[in-house]
C-alpha positions as a Markdown table, in Angstrom:
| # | Residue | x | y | z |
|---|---|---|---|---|
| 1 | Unk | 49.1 | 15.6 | 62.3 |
| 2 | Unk | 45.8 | 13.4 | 63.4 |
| 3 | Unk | 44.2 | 14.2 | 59.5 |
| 4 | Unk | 42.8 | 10.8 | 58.0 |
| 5 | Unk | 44.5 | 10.8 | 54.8 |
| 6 | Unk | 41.9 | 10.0 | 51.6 |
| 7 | Unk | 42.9 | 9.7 | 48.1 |
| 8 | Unk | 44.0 | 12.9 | 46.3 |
| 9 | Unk | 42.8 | 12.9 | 42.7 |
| 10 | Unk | 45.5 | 14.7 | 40.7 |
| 11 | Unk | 42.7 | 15.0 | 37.8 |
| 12 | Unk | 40.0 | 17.3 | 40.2 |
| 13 | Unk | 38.6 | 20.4 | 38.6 |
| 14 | Unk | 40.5 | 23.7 | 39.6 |
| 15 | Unk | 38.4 | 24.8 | 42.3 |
| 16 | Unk | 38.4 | 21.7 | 43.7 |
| 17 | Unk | 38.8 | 22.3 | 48.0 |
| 18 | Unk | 40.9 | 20.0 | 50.1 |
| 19 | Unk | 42.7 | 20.4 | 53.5 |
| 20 | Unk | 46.2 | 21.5 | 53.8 |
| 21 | Unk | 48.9 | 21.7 | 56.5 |
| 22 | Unk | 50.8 | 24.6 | 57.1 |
| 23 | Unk | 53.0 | 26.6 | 59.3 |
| 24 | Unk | 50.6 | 29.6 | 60.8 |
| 25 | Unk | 51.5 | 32.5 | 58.7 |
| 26 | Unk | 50.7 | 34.8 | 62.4 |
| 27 | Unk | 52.4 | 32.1 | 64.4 |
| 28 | Unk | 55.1 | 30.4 | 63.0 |
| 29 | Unk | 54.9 | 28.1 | 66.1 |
| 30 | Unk | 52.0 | 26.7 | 65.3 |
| 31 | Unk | 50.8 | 24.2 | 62.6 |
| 32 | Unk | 47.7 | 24.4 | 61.3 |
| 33 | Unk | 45.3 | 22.8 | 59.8 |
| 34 | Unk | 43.3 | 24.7 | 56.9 |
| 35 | Unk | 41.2 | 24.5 | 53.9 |
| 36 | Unk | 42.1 | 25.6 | 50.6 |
| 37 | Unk | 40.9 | 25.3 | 46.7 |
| 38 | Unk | 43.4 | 24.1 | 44.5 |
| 39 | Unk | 44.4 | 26.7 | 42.0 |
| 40 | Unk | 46.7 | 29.6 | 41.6 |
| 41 | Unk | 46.1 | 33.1 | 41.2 |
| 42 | Unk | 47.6 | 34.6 | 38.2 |
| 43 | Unk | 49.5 | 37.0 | 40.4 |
| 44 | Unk | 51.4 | 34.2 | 41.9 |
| 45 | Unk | 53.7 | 32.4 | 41.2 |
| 46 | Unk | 54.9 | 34.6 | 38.1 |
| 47 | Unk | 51.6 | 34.6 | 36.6 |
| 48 | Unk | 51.5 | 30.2 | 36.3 |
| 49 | Unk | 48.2 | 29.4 | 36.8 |
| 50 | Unk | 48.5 | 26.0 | 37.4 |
| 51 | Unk | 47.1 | 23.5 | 39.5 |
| 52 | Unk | 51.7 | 21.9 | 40.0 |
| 53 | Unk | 54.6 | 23.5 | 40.1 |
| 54 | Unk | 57.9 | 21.5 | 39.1 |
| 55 | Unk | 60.6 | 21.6 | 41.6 |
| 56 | Unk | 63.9 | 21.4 | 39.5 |
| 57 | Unk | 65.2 | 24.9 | 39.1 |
| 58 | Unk | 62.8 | 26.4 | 42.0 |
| 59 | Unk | 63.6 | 27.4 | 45.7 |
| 60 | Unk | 60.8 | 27.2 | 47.8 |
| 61 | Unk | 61.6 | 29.1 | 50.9 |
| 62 | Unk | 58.8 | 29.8 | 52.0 |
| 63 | Unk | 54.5 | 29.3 | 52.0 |
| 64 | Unk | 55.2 | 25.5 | 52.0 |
| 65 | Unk | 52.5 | 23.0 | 52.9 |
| 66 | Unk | 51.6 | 19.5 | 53.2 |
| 67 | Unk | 48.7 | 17.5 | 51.5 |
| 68 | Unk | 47.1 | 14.4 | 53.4 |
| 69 | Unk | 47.0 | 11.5 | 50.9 |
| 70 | Unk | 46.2 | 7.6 | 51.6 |
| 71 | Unk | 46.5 | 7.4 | 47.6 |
| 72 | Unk | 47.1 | 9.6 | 44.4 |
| 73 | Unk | 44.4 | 8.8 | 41.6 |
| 74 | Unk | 45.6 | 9.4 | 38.3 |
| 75 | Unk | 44.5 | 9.2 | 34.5 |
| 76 | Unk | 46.7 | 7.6 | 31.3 |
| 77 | Unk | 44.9 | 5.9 | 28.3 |
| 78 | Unk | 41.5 | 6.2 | 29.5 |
| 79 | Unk | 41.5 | 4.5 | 32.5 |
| 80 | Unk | 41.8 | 5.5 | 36.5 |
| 81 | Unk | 45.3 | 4.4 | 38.4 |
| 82 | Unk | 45.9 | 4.6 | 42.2 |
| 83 | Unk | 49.6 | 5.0 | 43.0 |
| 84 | Unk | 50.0 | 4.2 | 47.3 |
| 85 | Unk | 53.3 | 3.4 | 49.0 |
| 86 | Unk | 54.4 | -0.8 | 48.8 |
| 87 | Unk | 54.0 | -0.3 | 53.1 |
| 88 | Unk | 50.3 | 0.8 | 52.6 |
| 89 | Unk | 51.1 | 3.6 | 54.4 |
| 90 | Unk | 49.4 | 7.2 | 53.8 |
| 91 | Unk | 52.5 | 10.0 | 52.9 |
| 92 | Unk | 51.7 | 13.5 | 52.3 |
| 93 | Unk | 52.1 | 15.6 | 49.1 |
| 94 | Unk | 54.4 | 18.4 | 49.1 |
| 95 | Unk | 52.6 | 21.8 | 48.4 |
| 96 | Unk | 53.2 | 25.3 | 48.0 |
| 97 | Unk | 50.2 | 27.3 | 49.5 |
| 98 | Unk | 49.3 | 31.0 | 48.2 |
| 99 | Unk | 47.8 | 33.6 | 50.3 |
| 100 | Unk | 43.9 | 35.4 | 50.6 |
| 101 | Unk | 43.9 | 38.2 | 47.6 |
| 102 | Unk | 41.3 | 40.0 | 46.6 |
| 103 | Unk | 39.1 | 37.8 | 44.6 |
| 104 | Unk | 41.0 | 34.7 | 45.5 |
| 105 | Unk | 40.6 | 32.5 | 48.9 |
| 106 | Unk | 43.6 | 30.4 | 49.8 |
| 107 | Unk | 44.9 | 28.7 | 47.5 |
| 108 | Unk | 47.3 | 25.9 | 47.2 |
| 109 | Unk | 49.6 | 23.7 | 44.1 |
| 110 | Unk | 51.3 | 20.5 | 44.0 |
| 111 | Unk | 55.2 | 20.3 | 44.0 |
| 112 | Unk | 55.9 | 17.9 | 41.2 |
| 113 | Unk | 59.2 | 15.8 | 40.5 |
| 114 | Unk | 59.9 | 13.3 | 37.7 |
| 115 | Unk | 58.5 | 10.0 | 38.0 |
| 116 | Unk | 59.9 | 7.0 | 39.0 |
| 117 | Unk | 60.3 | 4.1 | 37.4 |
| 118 | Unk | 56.0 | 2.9 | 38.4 |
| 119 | Unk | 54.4 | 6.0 | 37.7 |
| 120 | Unk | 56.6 | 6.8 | 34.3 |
| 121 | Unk | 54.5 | 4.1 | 32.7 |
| 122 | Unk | 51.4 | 6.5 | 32.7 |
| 123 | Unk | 52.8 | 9.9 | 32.9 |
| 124 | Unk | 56.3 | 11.7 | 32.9 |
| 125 | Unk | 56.4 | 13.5 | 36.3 |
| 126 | Unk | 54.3 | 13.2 | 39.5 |
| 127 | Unk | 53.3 | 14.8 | 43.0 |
| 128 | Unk | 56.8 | 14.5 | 45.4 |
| 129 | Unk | 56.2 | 12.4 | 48.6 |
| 130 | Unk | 56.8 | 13.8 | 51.7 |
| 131 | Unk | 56.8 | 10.8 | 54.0 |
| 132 | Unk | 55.3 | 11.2 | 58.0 |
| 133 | Unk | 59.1 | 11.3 | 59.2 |
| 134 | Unk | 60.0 | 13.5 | 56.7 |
| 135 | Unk | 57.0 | 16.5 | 57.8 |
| 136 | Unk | 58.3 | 18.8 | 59.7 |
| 137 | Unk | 61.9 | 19.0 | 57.2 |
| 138 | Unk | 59.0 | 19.9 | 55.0 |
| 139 | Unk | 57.7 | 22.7 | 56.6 |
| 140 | Unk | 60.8 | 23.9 | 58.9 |
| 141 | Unk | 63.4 | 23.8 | 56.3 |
| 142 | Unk | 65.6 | 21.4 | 58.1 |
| 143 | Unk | 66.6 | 19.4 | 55.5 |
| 144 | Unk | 67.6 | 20.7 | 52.1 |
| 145 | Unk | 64.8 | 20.9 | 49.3 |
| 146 | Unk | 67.1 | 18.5 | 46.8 |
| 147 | Unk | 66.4 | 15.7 | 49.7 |
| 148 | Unk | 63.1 | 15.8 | 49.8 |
| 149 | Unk | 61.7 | 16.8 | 46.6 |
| 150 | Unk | 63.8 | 13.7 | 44.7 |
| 151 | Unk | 62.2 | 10.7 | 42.5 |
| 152 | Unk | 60.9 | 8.1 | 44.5 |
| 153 | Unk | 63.3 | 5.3 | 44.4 |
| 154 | Unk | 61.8 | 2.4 | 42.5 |
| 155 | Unk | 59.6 | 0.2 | 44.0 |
| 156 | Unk | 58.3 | 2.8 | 46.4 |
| 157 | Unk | 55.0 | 2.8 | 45.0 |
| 158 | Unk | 52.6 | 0.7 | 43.6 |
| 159 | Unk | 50.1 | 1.6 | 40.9 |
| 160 | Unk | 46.9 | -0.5 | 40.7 |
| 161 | Unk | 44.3 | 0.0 | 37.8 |
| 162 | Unk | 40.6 | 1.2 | 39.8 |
| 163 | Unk | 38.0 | -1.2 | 39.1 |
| 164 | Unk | 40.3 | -3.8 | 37.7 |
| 165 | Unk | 39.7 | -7.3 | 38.3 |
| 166 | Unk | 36.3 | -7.1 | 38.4 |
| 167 | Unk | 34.3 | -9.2 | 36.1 |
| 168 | Unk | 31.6 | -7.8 | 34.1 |
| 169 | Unk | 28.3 | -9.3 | 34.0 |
| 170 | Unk | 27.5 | -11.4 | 31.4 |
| 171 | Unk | 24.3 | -11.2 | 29.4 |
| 172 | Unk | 22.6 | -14.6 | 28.4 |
């Protein structure tokens, strides 16, 4: 898992590409490392064409995947949030991934939860966090979904305004 984490901006266009993680669906002994656009064919997922997928209600059992993320942009009120863990550390977002169909590359949506206490400031749910420990669970099925695709406690995140704190230039 050597991928350099960047921020994942949970307001990109559908179509948007970005690198996943995934068990090899020829090799299951093998991770891999692939590229996919962020969208859903209609014919998955029970015709939702969405970009997330909540988790309560849902079993995931298979097609899971991991997204890379040093930090989550997001939108509320006009203005541009980062959300990163208090360590600083990058986590990945838990995915489901959707195979080649015709007309349709891979694909790949977000697994969303409800938000913790941070986040629910500027929006009611948000991408669940698969920490570096918690990876293979992920994608092995180790650990029971309910364990891993919970609310962040509180004060697991921090959300930071983009651009804020810098002054504007003044005009004389």
């Amino acid at each position: 898992m050597d991928r350099t984490p960047t921020p994942f901006n949970s307001d990109a266009p559908l179509g948007d590409r970005h690198a996943i993680i995934r068990r090899n669906p020829d090799d299951d002994q093998e991770v891999e490392l692939v590229e996919a656009t962020w969208r859903s064919d209609s014919g998955f997922g029970a015709g939702e064409t969405n970009r997330f997928v909540r988790s309560e209600g849902r079993s995931i059992p298979n097609h899971r995947c991991l997204i890379a993320a040093s930090e989550v942009h997001i939108a509320a009120g006009g203005k541009r949030y980062r959300v990163t863990l208090v360590g600083g550390d990058f986590f990945y977002l838990a995915g489901i991934w959707q195979p080649v169909t015709p007309g349709w590359p891979v694909g790949y949506r977000i697994v969303t939860v409800p938000a913790n206490r941070e986040v629910a400031h500027y929006q009611d749910r948000q991408g669940a966090i698969i920490l570096r420990q918690q990876v293979m669970q992920w994608l092995d099925f180790t650990v029971p979904e309910s364990e891993l695709l919970a609310t962040p406690p509180d004060r697991t995140v921090r959300v930071e305004q983009i651009g804020a704190g810098r002054q504007a230039t003044l005009a004389f």
